[in-house]
C-alpha positions in Angstrom: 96.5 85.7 103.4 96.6 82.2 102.7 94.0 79.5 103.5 94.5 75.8 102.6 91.8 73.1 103.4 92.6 69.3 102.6 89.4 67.5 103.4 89.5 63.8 104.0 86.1 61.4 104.3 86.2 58.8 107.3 84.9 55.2 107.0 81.8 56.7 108.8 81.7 59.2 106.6 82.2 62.2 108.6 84.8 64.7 107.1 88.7 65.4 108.8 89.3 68.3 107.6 93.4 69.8 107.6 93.4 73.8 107.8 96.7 75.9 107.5 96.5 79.7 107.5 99.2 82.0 106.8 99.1 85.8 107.2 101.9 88.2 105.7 102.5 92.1 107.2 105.3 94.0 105.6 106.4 95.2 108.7 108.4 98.8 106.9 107.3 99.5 103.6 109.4 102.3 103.3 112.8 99.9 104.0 114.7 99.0 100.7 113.9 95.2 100.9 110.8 95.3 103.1 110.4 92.5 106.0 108.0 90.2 106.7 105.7 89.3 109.6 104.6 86.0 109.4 102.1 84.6 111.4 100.5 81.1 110.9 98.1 78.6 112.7 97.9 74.9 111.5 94.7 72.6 112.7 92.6 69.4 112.1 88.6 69.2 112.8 86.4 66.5 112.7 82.8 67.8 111.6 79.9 65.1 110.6 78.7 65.3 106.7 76.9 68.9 106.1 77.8 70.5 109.5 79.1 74.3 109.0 82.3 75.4 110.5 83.6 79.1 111.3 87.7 80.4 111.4 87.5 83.2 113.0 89.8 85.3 115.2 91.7 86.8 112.4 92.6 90.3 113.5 95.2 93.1 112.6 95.2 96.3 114.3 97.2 98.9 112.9 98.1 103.1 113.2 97.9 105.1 110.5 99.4 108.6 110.9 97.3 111.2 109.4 97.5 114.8 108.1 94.5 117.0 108.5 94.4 120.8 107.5 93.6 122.5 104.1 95.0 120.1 101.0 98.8 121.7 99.6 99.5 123.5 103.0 101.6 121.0 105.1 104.7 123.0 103.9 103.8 126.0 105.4 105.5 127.8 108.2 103.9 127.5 111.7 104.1 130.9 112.0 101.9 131.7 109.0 98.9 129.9 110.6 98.6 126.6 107.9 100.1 124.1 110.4 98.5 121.2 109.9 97.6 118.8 112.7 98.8 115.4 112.7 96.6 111.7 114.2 97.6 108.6 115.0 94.4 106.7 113.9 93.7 102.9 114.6 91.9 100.7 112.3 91.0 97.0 112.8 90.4 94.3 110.1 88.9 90.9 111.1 88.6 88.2 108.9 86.4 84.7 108.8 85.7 82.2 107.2 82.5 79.9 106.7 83.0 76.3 105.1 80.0 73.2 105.1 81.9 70.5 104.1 79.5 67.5 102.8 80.6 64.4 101.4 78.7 62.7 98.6 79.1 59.4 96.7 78.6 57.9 93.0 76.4 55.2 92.0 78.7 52.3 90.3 77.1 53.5 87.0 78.2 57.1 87.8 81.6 55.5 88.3 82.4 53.8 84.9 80.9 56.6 82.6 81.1 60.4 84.8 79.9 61.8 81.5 76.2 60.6 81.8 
């Protein structure tokens, strides 16, 4: 996942802020040159100095399929009573993010000598 922020100060100094996310899924892992899903979203907010802003709504639900049964006997035969069940289990990962941009400034002093 990607995230990029460029932050700009306005005259009155609230803060535009530019926001570009970019979220990559190999789609096959197993293929020989895996592909991508892309998926990407590309904003600008205007938030006064200090406020606190929230990205949200980043979700991937995926199926996993699962073995369950005693460890080492998925090769048995049917027959011999050591089948082991297979699941299609979901899972769900959500992602946010919390930024307070604030804008500050430097006294003319501060300016010539940032060292001080």
């Amino acid at each position: 996942m990607l995230l990029e922020v460029t932050p700009n100060i306005s005259q009155d100094r609230r803060i535009v802020m530019s926001i570009f996310i970019t979220k990559n899924d190999v789609v096959d892992p197993t293929a020989p040159e895996p592909a991508l899903s892309t998926n990407e979203a590309k904003t600008e907010i205007l938030v006064e100095d200090g406020d606190t802003i929230v990205i949200g709504g980043i979700l991937k639900d995926t199926k996993k399929l699962t073995d369950q049964g005693i460890p080492d006997c998925g090769s048995c035969r049917p027959s011999a009573g050591c089948s082991a069940p297979r699941e299609w289990k979901p899972a769900r990962m959500s992602c946010s993010f919390l930024s307070r941009p604030a804008s500050f400034s430097w006294s003319s002093a501060e300016r010539s000598n940032p060292t001080k």
